[in-house]
N, C-alpha and C positions, 0 to 999 in steps of 0.2 A: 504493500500500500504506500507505503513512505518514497520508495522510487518509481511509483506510477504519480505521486502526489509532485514528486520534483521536476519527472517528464512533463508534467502539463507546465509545470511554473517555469523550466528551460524553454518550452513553446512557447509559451506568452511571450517572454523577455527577447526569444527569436525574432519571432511576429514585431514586436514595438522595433527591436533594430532595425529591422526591413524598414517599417512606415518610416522612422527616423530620417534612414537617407533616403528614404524617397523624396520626402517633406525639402531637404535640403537641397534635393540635384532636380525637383520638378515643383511646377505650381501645381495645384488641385486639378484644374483644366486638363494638362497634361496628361499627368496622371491616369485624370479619366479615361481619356482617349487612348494611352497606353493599356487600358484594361478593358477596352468595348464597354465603355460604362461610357453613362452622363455623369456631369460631374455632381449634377441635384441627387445621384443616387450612392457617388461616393460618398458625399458629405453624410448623407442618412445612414450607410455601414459604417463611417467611424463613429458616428455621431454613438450608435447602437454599444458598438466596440466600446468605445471610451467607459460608458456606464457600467460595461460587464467586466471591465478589468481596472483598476483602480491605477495598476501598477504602467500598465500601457500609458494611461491616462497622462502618468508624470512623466513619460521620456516622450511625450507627442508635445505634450507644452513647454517640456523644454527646451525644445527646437525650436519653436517659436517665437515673435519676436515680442516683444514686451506691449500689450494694448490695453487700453482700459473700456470700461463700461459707458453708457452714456451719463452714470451717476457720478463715473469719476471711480469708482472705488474697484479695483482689480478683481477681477474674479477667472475662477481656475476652468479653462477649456474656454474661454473666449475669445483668446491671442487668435488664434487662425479663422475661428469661425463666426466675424463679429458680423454678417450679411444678416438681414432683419431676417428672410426668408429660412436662412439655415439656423436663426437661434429657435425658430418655432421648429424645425422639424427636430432639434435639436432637444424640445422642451419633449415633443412625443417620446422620443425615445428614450427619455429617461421614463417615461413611464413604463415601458418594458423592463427596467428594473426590476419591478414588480412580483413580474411572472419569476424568476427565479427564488426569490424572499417567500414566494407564497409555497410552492414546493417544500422550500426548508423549514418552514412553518407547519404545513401538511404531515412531513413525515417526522419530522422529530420535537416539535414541540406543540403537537396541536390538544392532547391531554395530560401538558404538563403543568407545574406549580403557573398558578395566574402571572407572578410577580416576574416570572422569567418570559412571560409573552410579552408584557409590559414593559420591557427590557428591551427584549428582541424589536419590539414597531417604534420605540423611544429612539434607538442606535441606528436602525434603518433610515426611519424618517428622516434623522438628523445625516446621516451620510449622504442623500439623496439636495439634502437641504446646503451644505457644505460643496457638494461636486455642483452644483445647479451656481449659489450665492455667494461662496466664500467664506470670510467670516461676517457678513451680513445676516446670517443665521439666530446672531445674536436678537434680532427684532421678534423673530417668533419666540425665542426663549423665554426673554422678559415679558412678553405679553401671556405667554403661558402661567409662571412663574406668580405674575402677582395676579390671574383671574386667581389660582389657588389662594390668595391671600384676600381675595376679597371675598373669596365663598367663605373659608374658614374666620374672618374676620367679623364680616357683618351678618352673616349667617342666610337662612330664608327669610328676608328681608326685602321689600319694595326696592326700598335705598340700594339693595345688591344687585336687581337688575339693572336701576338705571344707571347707577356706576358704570354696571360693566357694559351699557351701549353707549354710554357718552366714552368712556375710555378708549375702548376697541374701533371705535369709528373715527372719537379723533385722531388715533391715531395711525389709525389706515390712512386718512384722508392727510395728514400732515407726511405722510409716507410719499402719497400721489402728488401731492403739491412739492414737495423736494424734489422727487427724480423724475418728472413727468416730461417727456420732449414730446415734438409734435409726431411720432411715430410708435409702431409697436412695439416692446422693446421687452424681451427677458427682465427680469428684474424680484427683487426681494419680494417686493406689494404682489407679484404674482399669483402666488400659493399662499401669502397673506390675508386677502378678502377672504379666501375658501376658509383660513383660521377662525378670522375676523367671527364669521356665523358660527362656527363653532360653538367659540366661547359663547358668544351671547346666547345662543341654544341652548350650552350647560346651566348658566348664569339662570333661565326664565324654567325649566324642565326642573331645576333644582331647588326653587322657591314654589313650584307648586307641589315637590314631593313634601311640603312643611304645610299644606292644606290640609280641609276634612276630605276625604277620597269622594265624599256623595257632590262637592261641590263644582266638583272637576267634569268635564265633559267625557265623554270615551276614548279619545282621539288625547289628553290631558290626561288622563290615568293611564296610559302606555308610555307616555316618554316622560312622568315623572321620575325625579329620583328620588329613592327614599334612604336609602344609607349614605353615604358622608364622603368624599370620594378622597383617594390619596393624591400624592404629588405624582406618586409614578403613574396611576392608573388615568388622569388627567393627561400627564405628558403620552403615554401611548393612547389614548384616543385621539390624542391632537395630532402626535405623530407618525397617526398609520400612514405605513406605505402606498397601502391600496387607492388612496384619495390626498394625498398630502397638496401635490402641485394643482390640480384641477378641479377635487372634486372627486365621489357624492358628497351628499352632506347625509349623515347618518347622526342617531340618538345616540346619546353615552349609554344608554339601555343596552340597545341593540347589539351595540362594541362591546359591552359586557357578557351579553350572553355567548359571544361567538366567543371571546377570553374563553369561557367558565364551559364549552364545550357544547352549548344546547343549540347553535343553530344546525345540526344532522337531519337528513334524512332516514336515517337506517341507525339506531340507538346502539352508542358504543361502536361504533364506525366512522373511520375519516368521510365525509360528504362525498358523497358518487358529484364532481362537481366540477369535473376535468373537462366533459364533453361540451356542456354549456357554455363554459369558461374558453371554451376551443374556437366554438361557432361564434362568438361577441368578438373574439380575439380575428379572428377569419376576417369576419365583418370589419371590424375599426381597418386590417392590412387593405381591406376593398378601397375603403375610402382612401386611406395613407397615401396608397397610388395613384389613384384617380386625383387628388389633389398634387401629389409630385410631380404628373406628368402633366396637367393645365396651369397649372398656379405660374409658368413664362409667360403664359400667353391671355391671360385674365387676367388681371389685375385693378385694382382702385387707385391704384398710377395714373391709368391709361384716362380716368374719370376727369384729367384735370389738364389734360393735352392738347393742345390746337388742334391735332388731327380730329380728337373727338367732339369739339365744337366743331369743325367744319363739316362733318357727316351731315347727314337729314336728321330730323328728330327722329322720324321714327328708328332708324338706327341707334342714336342716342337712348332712347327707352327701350330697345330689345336689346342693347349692351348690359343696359340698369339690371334687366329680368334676367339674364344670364347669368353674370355675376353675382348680384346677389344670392341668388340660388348655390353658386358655387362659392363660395365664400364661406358659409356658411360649415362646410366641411371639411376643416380646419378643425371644428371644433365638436364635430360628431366622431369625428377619428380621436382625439384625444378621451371623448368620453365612453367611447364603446370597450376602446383599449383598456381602460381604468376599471370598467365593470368585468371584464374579464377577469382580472387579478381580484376585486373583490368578490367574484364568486367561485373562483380555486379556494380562496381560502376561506368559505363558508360565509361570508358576510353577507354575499347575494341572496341565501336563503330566505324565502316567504312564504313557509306555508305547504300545505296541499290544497290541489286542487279538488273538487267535487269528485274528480276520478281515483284518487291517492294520487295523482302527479306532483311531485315534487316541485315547484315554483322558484326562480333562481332571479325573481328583480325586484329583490327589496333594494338594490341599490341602482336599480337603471336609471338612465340620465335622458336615454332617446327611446321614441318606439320608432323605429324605422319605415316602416309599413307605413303607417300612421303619416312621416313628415313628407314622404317619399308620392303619396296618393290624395291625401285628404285639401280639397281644395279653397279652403279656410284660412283665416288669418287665424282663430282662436283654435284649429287644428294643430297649425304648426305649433301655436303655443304648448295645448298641451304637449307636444310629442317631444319638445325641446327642453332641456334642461330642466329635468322634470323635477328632480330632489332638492335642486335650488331654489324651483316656483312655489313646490309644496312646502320650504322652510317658507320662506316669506309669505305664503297665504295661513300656516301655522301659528305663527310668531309678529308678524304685522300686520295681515289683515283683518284676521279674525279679533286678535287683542286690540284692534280701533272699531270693535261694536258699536262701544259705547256713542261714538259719535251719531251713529242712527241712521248714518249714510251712505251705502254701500257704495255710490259714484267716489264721494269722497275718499273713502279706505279704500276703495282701489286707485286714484289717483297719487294717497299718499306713498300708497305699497308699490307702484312704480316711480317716484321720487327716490325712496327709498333707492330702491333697486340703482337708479340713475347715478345717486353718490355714490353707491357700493362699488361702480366701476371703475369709477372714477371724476375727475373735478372737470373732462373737457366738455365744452358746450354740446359737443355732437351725442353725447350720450342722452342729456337733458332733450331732444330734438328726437332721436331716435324713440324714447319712451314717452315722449307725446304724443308722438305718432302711434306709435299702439294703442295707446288707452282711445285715442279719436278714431280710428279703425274699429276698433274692438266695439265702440259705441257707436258705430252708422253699421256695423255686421250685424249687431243683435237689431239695431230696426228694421234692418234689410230682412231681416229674415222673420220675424214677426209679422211684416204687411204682410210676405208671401204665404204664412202660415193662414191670417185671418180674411185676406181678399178670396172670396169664392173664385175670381177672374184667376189671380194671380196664380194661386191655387190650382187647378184648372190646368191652366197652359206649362204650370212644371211639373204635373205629372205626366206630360207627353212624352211617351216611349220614347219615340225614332227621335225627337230632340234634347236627349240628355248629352249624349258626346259632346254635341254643340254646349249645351250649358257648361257642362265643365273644361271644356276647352274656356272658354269665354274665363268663370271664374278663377281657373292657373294661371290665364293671365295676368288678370287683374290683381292676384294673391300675389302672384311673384314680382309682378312689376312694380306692386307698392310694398312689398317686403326689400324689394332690391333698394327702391327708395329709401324709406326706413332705415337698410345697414348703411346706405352711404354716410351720412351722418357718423353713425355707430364707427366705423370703418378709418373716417376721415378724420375724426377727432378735434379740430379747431374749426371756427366758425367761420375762416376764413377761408377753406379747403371745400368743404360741404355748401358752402354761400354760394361761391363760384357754380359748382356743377347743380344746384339746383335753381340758380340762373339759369343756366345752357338748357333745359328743359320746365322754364316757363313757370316752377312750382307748384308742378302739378297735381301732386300728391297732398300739398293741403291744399288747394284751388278744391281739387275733386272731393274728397272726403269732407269739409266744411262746407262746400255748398250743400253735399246731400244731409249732411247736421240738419240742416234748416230745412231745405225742402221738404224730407222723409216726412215730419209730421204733417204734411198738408196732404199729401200724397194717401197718405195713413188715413185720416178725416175722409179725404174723398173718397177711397177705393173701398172701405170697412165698410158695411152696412151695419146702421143703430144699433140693431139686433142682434148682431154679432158681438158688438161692445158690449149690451148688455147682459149678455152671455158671461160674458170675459168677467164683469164685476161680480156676479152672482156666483 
């Protein structure tokens, strides 16, 4: 064992010599084409590489030549690969980390003492944290570190929650205001925000475990906490592997029962939990690729070009609908990837189905199907970033009842949402756009539900394709709208290109604000209404 153990470790340190004088006697480019490779495909295998060998990692950067951050502050494997587009594929692949930690978790410490699992996802996470940030690492510590002090401090207390979201946000947000440039950029606030809910989850779940149990809703009695949590057991929920950089967001409940051995299908057995975990893994590689190999030729570059002012509009808006649509998946690759690893190592477990089927998405983030067919704006919603929506419809929209306004609490809960990304204008523009979408959808579909006409002519057979061609349009071209904003980040980037196309997306959607209700009045019949109230 010990000279099969030093054969691999003589091949690694072989392997890094090689890349070393490759790196030295060829650029990337080169390289590539010395290997029938693209070079967007080399960057992804080292990218890969670097994560699974630590020791690689140090003789690839040392060949490199000395670069910093856009924050200024050094960080380790970003000398060669400071290209915006390779620090994101750059960010997936460390997500494949994952998959191997989840293994070594599976086979030898999946029913062992709690305190050494808590160990194992506290040293991962923070190794993941370290290869990714540096010592910028330090930000998640301390924000870990004193939520512990403020649970144990001020106990189940009002005062505990709000501490801990005025804390945690300001100083996410004092994060986004320091290193924030007009691009997308790796950085510490990264897999910070994903913290950020965390805590405040532990922080609101663990002053309702200090309730009378009948006060609590159903949804409120499953992710309180009732026992008192440690530092370590804190730090490994904060720093699973499985979700660290992107995401899900899961209950410290949940992370405790898979600790303690109970999320199995088949009692006293590692999780039959490989196969599923194979097929989300399969999936995220679909998309990996499919974004590898268009992301040259798509771009929200391209949104701010002369050539693309001088095209036709209509080009102009089937550029919008394309990209936006592809854009998008960037970020279903990161999270299909992530469910994978969460559900190797049990955490994906939910349940059986009616049939005894074993259910493997308590931690999905997409339903595919779902984003892929369903021709809706509040389709796509749900099918997107689903554990994130359902923290904030958890945790902010439901706890703003009290207001009595459900427009309201949903506008604040997309506010919310807008800071959480961050401070640039484009975000605040993007999640306007949804909530205004989202409310000319539900009346759009209400008149069609209550006009007998309306009614009528959409349940004609031979012209449904038509209808849904029509509405994919219309869903992606003002979803495309939408991400530009999202995408482009300054007001001054996003201004421009919704110039070049007239501002159509809120021309269109504001005007039917106003109009729908007339529309409504005229086409309802009384009686219909007075159905409705009765």
């Amino acid at each position: 064992m010990a000279s099969s153990a030093e054969g691999d470790e003589g091949t690694v340190v072989a392997l890094a010599g090689v890349l070393q004088s490759g790196f030295q006697e060829l650029s990337l480019n080169k390289l590539a084409t010395s290997l029938g490779a693209s070079e967007q495909a080399l960057r992804l295998i080292i990218s890969i590489f670097l994560v699974h060998s630590p020791k690689a990692a140090r003789v690839i950067r040392s060949c490199a030549s000395p670069a910093q951050n856009p924050s200024g502050a050094s960080i380790p494997g970003w000398n060669t690969l400071d290209e915006a587009p390779t620090r994101r594929i750059l960010a997936v692949a460390a997500e494949f980390s994952g998959y191997p930690f989840a293994l070594f978790y599976r086979h030898y410490l999946f029913y062992k003492e709690t305190y050494l699992i808590h160990l194992f996802h506290t040293f991962t996470g923070l190794s993941i944290a370290y290869f990714n940030f540096g010592n910028q690492l330090y930000h998640s510590l301390l924000c870990i570190v004193l939520q512990f002090l403020i649970l144990r401090l001020m106990g189940r207390t009002i005062t505990a929650v709000l501490t801990t979201f005025c804390f945690q946000m300001a100083y996410l947000l004092a994060g986004y205001y320091y290193t924030a440039t007009g691009n997308y950029d790796i950085k510490w606030t990264m897999p910070h925000c994903v913290l950020t809910l965390k805590l405040i989850g532990l922080a609101v779940d663990y002053f309702d475990g200090g309730k009378d149990q009948n006060s609590l809703s159903s949804e409120q009695q499953k992710y309180a906490i009732r026992g008192v949590p440690s530092l370590l057991e804190v730090a490994g929920f904060s720093y699973f592997y499985g979700a660290f950089l992107v995401g899900p967001q899961f209950s410290m409940n949940h992370y405790m029962k898979l600790v303690q051995g109970e999320l199995i299908d088949i009692p006293g057995k590692i999780p039959n939990s490989i196969i599923p975990a194979l097929k989300r893994l399969s999936l995220g590689l679909f998309y990996l690729v499919g974004y590898t190999l268009l992301s040259p030729h798509i771009t929200e570059d391209y949104l701010l070009t002369e050539d693309y002012d001088n095209h036709p509009f209509w080009f102009r808006c089937m550029y919008m609908l394309i990209w936006g649509k592809f854009v998008l998946y960037k970020y279903v690759t990161c999270w299909l990837v992530t469910e994978g690893v969460c559900i190797l190592t049990g955490l994906g477990f939910n349940g059986f189905e009616e049939k005894g089927k074993a259910k493997w998405d308590a931690c999905a983030n997409m339903k595919v199907w779902l984003f892929e067919t369903n021709p809706r704006f509040t389709g796509t919603i749900a099918s997107f970033n689903i554990n994130t929506n359902a923290w904030v419809a958890r945790y902010i929209f439901k706890r703003l009842k009290f207001l009595g306004n459900k427009e309201l609490s949903q506008g604040l809960s997309l506010l919310f949402l807008a800071l959480w990304h961050g401070l640039h204008s484009g975000y605040l523009v993007c999640f306007q756009m949804e909530f205004l979408i989202v409310i000319v959808e539900r009346q759009a579909a209400r008149l069609i539900q209550e006009s007998p006409t309306l009614s009528k002519l959409a349940a004609i057979t031979v012209l449904q394709p038509f209808y849904y061609l029509v509405q994919q349009t219309i869903h992606w071209l003002f979803m495309g709208y939408s991400m530009t904003a999202f995408c482009l980040f300054t007001w001054d980037k996003w201004l421009k290109v919704y110039k070049s196309i007239y501002f159509l997306g809120h021309i269109f959607f504001l005007s039917l604000l106003f109009i729908l209700p007339y529309i409504h009045k005229a086409m309802v019949p009384r009686k219909e209404k007075l159905k409705k109230m009765e």
